[in-house]
C-alpha positions in Angstrom: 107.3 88.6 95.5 108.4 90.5 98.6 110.6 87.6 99.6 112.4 87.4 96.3 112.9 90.9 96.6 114.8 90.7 99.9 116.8 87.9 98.6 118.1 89.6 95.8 119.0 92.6 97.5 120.7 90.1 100.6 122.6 88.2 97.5 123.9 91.8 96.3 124.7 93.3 99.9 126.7 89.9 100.9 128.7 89.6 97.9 129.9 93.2 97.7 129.0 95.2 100.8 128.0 98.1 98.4 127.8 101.9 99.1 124.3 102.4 98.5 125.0 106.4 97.5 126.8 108.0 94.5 130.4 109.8 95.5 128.5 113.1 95.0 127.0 112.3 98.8 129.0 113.8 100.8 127.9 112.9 104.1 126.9 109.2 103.2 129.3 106.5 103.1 129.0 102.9 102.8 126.1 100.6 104.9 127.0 96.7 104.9 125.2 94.1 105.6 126.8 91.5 107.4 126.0 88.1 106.4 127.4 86.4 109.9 127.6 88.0 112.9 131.1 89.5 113.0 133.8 87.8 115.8 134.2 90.5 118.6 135.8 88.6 121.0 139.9 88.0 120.8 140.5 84.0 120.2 143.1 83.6 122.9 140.1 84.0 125.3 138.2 81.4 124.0 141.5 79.1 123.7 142.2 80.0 127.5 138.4 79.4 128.6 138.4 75.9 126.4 141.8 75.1 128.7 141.3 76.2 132.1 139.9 73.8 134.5 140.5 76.4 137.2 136.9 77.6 138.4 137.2 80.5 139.4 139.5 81.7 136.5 136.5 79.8 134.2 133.8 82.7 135.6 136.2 85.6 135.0 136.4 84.7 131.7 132.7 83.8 130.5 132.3 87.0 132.4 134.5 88.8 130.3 133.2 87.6 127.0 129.9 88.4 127.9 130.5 91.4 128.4 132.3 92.2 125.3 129.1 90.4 123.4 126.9 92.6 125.3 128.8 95.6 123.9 128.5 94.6 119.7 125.2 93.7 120.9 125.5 89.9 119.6 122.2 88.8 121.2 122.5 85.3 121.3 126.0 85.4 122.1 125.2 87.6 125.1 122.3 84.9 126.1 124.3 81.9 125.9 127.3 82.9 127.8 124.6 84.0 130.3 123.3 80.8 130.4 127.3 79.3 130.4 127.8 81.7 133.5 125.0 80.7 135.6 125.5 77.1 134.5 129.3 77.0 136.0 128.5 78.7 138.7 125.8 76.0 140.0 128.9 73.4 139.8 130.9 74.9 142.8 129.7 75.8 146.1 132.1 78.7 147.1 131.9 82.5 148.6 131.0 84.0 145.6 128.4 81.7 144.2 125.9 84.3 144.7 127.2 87.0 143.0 127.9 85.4 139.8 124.6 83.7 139.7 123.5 87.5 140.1 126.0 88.6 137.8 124.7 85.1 135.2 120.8 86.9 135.5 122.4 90.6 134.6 123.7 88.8 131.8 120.7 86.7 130.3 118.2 89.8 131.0 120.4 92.1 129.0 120.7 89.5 126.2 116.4 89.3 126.2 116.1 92.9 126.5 118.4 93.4 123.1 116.3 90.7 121.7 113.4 92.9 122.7 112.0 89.8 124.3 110.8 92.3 127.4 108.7 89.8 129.5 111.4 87.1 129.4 114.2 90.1 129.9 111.5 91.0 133.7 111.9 87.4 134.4 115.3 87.5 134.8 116.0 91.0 136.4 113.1 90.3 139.2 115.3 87.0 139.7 118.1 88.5 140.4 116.7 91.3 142.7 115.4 88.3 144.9 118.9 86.9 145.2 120.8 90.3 145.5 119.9 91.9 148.7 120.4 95.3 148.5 122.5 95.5 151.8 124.9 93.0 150.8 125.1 93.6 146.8 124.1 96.9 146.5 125.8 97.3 142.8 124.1 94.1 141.7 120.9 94.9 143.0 120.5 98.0 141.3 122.0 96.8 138.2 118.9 94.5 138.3 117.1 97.4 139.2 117.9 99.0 136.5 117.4 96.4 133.8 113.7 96.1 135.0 113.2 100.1 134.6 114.0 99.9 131.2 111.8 97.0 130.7 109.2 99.4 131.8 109.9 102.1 129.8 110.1 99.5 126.4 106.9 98.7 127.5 105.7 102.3 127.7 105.0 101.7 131.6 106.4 104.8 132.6 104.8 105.5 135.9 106.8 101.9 137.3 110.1 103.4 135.6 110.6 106.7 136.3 111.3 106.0 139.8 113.2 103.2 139.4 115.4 105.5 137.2 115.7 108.0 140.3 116.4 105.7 143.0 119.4 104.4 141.1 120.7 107.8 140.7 120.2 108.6 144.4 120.8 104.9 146.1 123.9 103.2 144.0 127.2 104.7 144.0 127.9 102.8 140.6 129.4 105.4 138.2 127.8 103.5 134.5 124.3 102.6 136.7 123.9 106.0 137.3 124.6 107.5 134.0 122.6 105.1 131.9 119.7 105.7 134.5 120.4 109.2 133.3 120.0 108.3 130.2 116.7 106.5 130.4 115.0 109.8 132.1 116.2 111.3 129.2 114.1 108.2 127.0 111.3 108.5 129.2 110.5 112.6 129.1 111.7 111.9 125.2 108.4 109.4 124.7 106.6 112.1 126.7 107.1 114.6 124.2 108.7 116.9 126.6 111.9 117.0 124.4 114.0 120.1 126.1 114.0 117.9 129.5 115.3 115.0 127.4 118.0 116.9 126.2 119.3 118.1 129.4 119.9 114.5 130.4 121.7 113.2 127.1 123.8 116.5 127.5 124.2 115.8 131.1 124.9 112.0 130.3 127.8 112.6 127.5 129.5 115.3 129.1 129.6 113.3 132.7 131.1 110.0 130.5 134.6 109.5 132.7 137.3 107.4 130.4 136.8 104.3 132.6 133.4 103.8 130.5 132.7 102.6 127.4 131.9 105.4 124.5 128.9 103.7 123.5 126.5 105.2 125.8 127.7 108.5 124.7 126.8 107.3 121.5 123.3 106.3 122.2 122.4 109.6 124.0 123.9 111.5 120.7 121.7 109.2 118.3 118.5 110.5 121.5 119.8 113.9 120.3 119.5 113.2 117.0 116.0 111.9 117.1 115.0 114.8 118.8 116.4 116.8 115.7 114.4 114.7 113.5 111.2 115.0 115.8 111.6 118.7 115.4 111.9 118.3 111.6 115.5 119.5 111.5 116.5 117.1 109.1 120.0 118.3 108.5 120.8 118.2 112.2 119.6 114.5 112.9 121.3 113.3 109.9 124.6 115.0 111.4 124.4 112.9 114.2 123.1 109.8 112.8 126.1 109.6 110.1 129.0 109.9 112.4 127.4 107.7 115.1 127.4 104.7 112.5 130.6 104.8 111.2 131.5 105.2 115.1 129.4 102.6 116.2 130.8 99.8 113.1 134.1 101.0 113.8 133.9 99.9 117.5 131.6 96.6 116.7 128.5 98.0 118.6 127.1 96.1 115.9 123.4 96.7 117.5 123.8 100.9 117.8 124.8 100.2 114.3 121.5 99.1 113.5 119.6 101.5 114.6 121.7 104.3 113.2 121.1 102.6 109.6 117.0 102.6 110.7 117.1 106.4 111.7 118.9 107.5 108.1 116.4 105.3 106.8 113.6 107.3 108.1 115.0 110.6 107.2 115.3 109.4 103.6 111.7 108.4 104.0 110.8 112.0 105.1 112.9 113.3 102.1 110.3 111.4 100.2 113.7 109.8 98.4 111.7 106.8 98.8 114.4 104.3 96.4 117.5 105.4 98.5 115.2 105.2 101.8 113.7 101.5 100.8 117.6 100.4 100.0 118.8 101.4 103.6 115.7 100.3 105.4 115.9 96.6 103.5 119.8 97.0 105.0 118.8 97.6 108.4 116.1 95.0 108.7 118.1 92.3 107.6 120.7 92.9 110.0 117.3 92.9 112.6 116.7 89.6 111.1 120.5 88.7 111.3 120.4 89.5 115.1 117.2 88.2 116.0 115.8 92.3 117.2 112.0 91.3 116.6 110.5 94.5 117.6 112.7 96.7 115.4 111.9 94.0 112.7 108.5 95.3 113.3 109.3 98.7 112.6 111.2 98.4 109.4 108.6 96.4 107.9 105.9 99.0 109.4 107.9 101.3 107.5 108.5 99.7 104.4 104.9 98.9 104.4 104.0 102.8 104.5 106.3 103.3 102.0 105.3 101.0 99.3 101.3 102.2 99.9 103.2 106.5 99.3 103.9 104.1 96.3 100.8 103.0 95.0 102.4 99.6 95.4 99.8 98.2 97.4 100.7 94.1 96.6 104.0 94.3 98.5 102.1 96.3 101.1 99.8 93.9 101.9 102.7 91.3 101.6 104.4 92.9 104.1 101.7 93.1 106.7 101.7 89.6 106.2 105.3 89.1 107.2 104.2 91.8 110.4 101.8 89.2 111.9 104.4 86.7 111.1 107.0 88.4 113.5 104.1 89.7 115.7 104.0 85.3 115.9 107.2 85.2 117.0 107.2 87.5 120.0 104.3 86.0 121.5 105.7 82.4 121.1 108.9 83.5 122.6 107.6 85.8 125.4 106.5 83.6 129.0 103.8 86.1 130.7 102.6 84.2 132.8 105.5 83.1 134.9 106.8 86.5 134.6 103.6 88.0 135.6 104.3 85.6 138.8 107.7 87.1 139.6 105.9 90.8 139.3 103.3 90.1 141.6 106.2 88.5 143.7 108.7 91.9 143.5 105.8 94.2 144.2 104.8 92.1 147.1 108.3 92.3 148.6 108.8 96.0 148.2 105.3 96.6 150.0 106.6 94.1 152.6 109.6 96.2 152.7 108.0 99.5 153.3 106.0 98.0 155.8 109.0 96.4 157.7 110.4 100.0 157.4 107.7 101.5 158.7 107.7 99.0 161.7 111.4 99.8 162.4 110.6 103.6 162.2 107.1 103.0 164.8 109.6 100.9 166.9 112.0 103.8 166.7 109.3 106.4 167.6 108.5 103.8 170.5 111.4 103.7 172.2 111.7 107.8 172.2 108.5 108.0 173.5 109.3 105.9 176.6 112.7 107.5 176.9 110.7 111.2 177.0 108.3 109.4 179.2 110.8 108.2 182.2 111.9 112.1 181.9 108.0 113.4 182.1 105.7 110.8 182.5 102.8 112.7 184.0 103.3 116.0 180.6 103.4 113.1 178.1 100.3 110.6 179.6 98.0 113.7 179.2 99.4 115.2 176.0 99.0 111.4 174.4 95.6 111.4 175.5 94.7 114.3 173.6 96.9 113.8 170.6 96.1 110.5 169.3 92.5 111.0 168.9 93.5 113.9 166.8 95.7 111.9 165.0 93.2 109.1 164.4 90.4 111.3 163.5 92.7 113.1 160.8 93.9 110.0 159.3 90.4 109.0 159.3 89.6 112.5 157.4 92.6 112.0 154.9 91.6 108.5 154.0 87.7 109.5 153.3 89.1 112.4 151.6 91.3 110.2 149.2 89.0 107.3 149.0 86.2 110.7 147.7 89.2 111.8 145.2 89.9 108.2 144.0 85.8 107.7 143.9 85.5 111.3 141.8 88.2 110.2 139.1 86.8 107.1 138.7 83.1 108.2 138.1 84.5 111.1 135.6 86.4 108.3 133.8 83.5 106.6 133.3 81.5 109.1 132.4 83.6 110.2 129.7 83.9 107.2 128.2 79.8 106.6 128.1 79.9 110.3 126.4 82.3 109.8 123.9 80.2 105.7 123.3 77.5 107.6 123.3 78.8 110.8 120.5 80.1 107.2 118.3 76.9 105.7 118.0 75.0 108.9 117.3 77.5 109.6 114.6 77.0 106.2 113.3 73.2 106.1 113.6 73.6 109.6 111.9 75.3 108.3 108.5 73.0 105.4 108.6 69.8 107.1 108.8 71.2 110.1 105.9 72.1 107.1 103.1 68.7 105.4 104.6 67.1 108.8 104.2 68.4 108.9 100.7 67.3 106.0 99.4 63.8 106.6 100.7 63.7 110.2 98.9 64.9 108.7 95.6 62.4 106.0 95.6 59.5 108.5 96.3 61.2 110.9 93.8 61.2 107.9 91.1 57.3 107.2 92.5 56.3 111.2 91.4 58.2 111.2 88.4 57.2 108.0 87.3 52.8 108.8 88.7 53.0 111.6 88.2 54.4 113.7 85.8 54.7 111.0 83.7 51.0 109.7 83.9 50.1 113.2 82.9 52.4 112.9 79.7 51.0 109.8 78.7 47.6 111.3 78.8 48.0 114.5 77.1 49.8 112.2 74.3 46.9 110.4 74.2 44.4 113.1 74.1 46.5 114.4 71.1 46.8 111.2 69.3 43.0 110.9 69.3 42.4 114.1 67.8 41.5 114.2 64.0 43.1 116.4 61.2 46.3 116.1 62.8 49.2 118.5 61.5 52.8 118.1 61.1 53.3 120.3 64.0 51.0 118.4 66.3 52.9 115.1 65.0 56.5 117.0 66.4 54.7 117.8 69.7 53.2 114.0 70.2 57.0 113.0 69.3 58.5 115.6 71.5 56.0 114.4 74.3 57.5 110.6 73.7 60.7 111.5 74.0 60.3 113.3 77.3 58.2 110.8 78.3 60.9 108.0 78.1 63.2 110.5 79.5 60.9 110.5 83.0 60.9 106.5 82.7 64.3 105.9 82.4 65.0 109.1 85.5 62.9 107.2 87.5 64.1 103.8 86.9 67.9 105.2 87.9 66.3 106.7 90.8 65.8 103.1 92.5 69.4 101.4 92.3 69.6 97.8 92.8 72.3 98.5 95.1 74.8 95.6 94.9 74.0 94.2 91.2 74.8 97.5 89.6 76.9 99.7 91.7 81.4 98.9 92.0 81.5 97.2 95.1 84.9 99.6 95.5 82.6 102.8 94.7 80.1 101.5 97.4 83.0 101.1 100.3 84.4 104.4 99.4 80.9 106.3 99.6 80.5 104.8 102.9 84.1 106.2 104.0 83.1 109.0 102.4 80.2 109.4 104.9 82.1 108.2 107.7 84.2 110.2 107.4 82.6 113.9 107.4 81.2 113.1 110.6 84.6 112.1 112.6 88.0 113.0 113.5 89.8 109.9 112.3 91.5 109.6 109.3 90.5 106.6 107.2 91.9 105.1 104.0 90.8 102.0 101.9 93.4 100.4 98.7 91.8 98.1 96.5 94.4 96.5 94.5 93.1 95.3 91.4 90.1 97.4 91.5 88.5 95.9 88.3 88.6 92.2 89.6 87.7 93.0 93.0 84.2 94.8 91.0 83.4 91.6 89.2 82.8 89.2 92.4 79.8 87.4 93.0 76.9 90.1 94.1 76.8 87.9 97.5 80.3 88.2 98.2 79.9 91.9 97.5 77.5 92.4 99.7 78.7 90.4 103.1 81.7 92.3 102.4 80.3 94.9 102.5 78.8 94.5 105.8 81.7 92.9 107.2 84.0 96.4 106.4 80.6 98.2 108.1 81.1 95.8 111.4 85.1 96.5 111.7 84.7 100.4 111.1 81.8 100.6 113.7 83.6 98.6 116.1 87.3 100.7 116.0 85.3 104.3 115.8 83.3 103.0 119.1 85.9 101.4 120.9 89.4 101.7 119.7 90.1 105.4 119.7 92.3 105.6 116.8 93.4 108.4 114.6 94.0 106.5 111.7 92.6 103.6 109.9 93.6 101.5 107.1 92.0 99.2 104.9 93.6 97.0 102.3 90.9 95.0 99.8 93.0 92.7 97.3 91.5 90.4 94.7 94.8 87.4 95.0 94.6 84.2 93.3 91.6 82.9 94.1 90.8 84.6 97.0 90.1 87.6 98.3 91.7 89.3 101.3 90.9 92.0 103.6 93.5 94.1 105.8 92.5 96.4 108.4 94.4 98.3 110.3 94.1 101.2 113.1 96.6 102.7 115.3 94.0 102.5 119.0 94.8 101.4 121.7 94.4 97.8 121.4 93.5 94.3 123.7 94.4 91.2 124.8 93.4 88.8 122.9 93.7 86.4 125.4 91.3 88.1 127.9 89.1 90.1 125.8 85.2 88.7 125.2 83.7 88.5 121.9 80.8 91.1 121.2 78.5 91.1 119.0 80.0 92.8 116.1 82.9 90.0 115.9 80.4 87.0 116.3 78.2 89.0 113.2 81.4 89.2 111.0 82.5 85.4 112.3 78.9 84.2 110.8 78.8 85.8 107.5 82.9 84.3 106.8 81.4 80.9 108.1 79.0 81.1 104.9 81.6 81.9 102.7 83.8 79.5 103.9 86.5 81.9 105.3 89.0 83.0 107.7 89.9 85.9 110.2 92.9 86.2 112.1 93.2 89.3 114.8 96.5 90.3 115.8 96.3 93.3 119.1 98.4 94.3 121.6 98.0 97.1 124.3 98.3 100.4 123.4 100.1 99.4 120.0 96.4 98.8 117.8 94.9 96.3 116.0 95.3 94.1 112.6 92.4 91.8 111.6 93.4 89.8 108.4 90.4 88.0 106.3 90.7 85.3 103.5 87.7 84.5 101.8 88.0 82.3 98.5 86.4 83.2 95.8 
C-alpha cells in the first residue's frame, strides 16, 4: 500500500512540479521533485573532452567536470568521473601521474561519502594518503586528510576526527581545507550537544568565505545554524534559514544541500504536528534520496515517516515502512567493503605510529649530536651530571608508566563494575515483576481456595441445616433462597479467581499488562501497536502463548543489555501471518561478531515449532530491529 502511495505522489510531483503550500504561505514556495538528475555541466565540455586526444588537456577536463558534479552533489556522476580520472591517468607515465591519481581518490571518496557509503569513502582517502606524501603534496594530503575526518565524524568516531580537523587547520595552508575543517568542528561540538561552540565556528566559517570559494559551504554552515535553531525549539528561526537556503541551494544546482533543506522543513512541519503538509515534503525529499542514491538520509526520512504515521494511529504503513528500513539497511551493508577498508585503517594507523617514532628518532639523534657537541666543550661537567641524570630519568619514566598503567587499570575495573551493577539492578527488576504477577496468581488461587472452603462450605451447611428443619415459613424459604444466591455468588468469585490464563484472557490485554509492569519498575519508555487488535485476540491459544514468551525474551534481553530509552513493539495480524516488530534505540552489535545467548536460541526454538522466521538488523551505537513472521 505504501508503495502505491509513493507512486502516486512521484506521478503527481513529475508531471507538475507542484507547490505543496497554499499562496497564503508566505515563507513557503514551491519543492520539486526532479524526475532525472538535472545536467550541471555546460555541453561544450563534454563535446571538447569526447574530442581531445591531448592527455593532458583530457585530465583538466574530467577534472573539471568532476568537480562541478561534486558541487550539485550528482553522486554517481561525481564517482564515475573519479573512476574516468584515475583510469586516464594509468594510461600515461608522466610528471604528474601522481597527483592526479591523488586528485582521481579525492574524487571517488567524495562521491562515496555523498552516497553515505562511509567505509568505501575510508578506502579511498587512506589510498590516497599513502600516495601523497605530505612533504611533496602537502594540499593533496590533507585534502585526503580531511575526507577521512569526516568519515569519522559520519561515523560518530569523534575522538579519531577532532584532531584530524585541527591539524588541517594548523598544517595546510589551503584556504577551502581549512574552512570546511572549520566547519566540521563546528559538526562535531554540534553532535556533542555543546551548541554555542558550534556556532562560533559556522559564524567563523561564513564570515571568513573569501569570493574565490564556492557559496555553498556558507550555505551548509547556515542550514548547521539553523539546526541549532530547531534543536533549541525556535521554530521560526530554523525555518528562516532553512527556506532561503533551498531556493539558494536549487538556484545554484547544489542539488544535494537541496535535499537536505527539503528534509529539515520537513521536520519542523513534523514538530508543528502539521503532519499532512510534513508527510507531503518528507515523501519530496526522500524520493530525491532515492533519485540520488543518499541511503543513509533514505534512512531517516523513512524513520521519520514511520514515526509519523504511528502519531497517526496508522500503524499498517508503519510497519510497511520498517519494512522498506531493513530493505535500505540491505543495501548499505551490500555496498559497504569493511574488511579491506578495515585493512587500509590498520595500515594508516600503523604508518602514523611509524611516523612518530621516526620523529622521535630524528629528535633523539638531534638531542645526540648536542650532547657530544656540549661534551667536546665539558666533557668531564657532562660525564658526571649524565651519570646522575639518567637514572633519574629512567626511574621517573618508570613511575609515570606504573602510574598510567594503575589509571588505565582503575578505569577499566570501574567500567566493569558498573556494568555488573547496572546487570545486576536489570535482573533484580525483572525477577521483581516476575515474582509480583507470580505472587499474584498464588494469592488469587488461595483466595478462590477460602472462598470456595470456606465460606462457601459454611453456606452450604447452614442452607442445609435450614432446609431440614420442619414447619418452614415463608421467611425462612427467602433466607434459604437468599443463602443460594450468595452461595453461587462465592462459586462463581472463586472460579474467576483462577484464570486460565491464555484460553480466556486478549492476548493484546496480556502483553500490555506485562508492559504495564515493566514498565513501573524502569526508566525506559516502551510502546506496543497491535494493528488489528480483534484478529490478533482470536489466534490459536498456542500461538498466543509462544508469543507471548517470545515478546518476554526480546524485552528482557534489550532492558539487560541494550541500554535503550525507548522501545517499540509493532504486533500485526497480515494475511495469513502474523508479524512482530521490535524496535529500541540502544546501542546496538555486530551481527557479524556477536554470539548467540541464550535468550535468542529460546526465541529461535519456539519460531522453529511454529514454522517461523526472525531477521535481526543492528548496527553500533544506532540500535536494534528484530522482525518475526510466523504464519498463522
Amino acid at each position: 500500500m505504501y508503495q502505491h502511495m509513493i507512486k502516486g505522489l512521484l506521478a503527481i510531483l513529475i508531471v507538475s512540479s507542484t507547490s505543496l503550500y497554499s499562496q497564503e504561505d508566505e515563507d513557503i514556495t514551491s519543492f520539486s521533485f526532479f524526475g532525472f538528475i538535472p545536467n550541471t555541466v555546460d555541453n561544450s565540455l563534454y563535446q571538447e573532452l569526447h574530442t581531445s586526444t591531448d592527455h593532458s588537456t583530457r585530465l583538466q577536463l574530467i577534472t573539471k567536470i568532476a568537480k562541478i558534479h561534486l558541487l550539485a552533489g550528482n553522486t554517481d556522476s561525481i564517482t564515475h568521473y573519479g573512476q574516468l580520472l584515475k583510469k586516464e591517468t594509468l594510461k600515461e607515465n608522466d610528471s604528474d601521474k601522481q597527483l592526479y591519481l591523488s586528485k582521481a581518490n579525492n574524487i571517488i571518496g567524495w562521491g562515496k561519502l555523498k552516497n553515505e557509503l562511509y567505509d568505501a569513502a575510508m578506502k579511498y582517502f587512506l589510498e590516497g594518503i599513502a600516495i601523497s606524501p605530505v612533504q611533496e603534496m602537502r594540499t593533496m594530503h590533507y585534502k585526503h586528510q580531511l575526507g577521512l575526518g569526516i568519515v569519522y565524524l559520519e561515523q560518530g568516531n569523534y575522538e579519531n576526527a577532532l584532531p584530524i580537523f585541527e591539524s588541517c587547520i594548523e598544517e595546510t595552508k589551503d584556504k577551502e581545507t581549512i574552512i570546511l575543517a572549520k566547519k566540521f568542528l563546528g559538526d562535531i561540538y554540534f553532535n556533542q550537544k555543546s551548541t554555542e561552540r558550534a556556532s562560533f565556528y559556522y559564524l567563523d566559517v561564513i564570515e571568513s568565505i573569501p569570493n574565490d570559494i564556492p557559496n555553498k559551504i556558507s550555505l551548509e554552515a547556515q542550514m548547521n545554524l539553523g539546526k541549532i535553531e530547531f534543536f533549541h525549539d525556535k521554530i521560526q528561526e530554523a525555518m528562516d534559514y532553512f527556506i532561503p537556503i533551498k531556493e539558494e541551494a536549487k538556484k545554484n544546482h547544489f542539488y544535494d544541500l537541496y535535499i537536505d533543506a527539503v528534509y529539515h522543513i520537513g521536520r519542523v512541519y513534523y514538530k508543528l504536528e502539521q503532519y499532512e503538509t510534513a508527510e507531503m515534503v518528507i515523501n519530496t525529499a526522500y524520493m530525491n534520496a532515492v533519485q540520488w542514491g543518499r541511503l543513509e538520509l533514505q534512512k531517516k526520512v523513512i524513520s521519520m515517516l514511520k514515526n509519523l504515521y504511528v502519531d497517526q494511529k496508522n500503524y499498517k504503513n508503519a510497519y510497511g515502512l520498517m519494512t522498506q528500513y531493513v530493505s535500505v539497511s540491505n543495501q548499505i551493508i551490500t555496498k559497504q567493503n569493511k574488511k579491506a577498508t578495515k585493512e587500509l585503517e590498520i595500515k594508516y594507523q600503523t604508518l602514523q605510529k611509524e611516523k612518530e617514532i621516526l620523529a622521535l628518532k630524528e629528535e633523539q639523534l638531534v638531542k645526540e649530536i648536542e650532547i657530544k657537541r656540549q661534551r667536546t666543550i665539558k666533557q668531564a661537567f657532562l660525564i658526571g651530571f649524565l651519570i646522575i641524570l639518567l637514572p633519574i630519568i629512567g626511574l621517573l619514566i618508570m613511575y609515570f608508566q606504573k602510574l598510567k598503567t594503575q589509571i588505565a587499570l582503575n578505569k577499566s575495573q570501574k567500567e566493569v563494575n558498573t556494568q555488573k551493577v547496572y546487570g545486576l539492578m536489570k535482573d533484580q527488576e525483572l525477577n521483581l515483576i516476575k515474582a509480583t504477577m507470580e505472587g499474584q496468581d498464588k494469592e488469587r488461587q488461595r483466595l478462590a481456595r477460602e472462598l470456595h472452603d470456606g465460606i462457601g462450605g459454611n453456606l452450604a451447611s447452614i442452607k442445609l441445616q435450614l432446609s431440614n428443619t420442619s414447619n418452614i415459613n415463608n421467611q425462612q424459604d427467602n433466607i434459604i433462597k437468599q443463602l443460594d444466591e450468595t452461595y453461587n455468588q462465592v462459586r462463581d468469585f472463586s472460579h474467576n479467581l483462577t484464570p486460565k490464563k491464555f484460553q480466556k484472557n486478549p492476548i493484546t490485554a496480556l502483553i500490555k499488562e506485562y508492559i504495564n509492569n515493566v514498565t513501573s519498575g524502569s526508566k525506559q519508555s516502551i510502546s506496543f501497536h497491535p494493528y488489528p487488535e480483534n484478529q490478533i485476540d482470536q489466534i490459536d491459544t498456542t500461538i498466543k502463548e509462544e508469543l507471548f514468551k517470545i515478546i518476554q525474551e526480546l524485552l528482557t534481553n534489550c532492558l539487560k543489555h541494550a541500554k535503550a530509552k525507548n522501545i517499540d513493539i509493532y504486533l500485526n495480524h497480515y494475511k495469513d501471518q502474523i508479524q512482530l516488530l521490535f524496535e529500541d534505540d540502544g546501542v546496538g552489535f555486530d551481527t557479524n561478531k556477536i554470539v548467540e545467548g541464550i535468550g535468542f536460541k529460546n526465541i529461535k526454538n519456539r519460531l522453529s515449532s511454529l514454522s517461523g522466521n526472525i531477521f535481526i538488523d543492528s548496527t553500533l551505537l544506532r540500535g536494534t530491529v528484530v522482525n518475526i513472521e510466523i504464519p498463522i
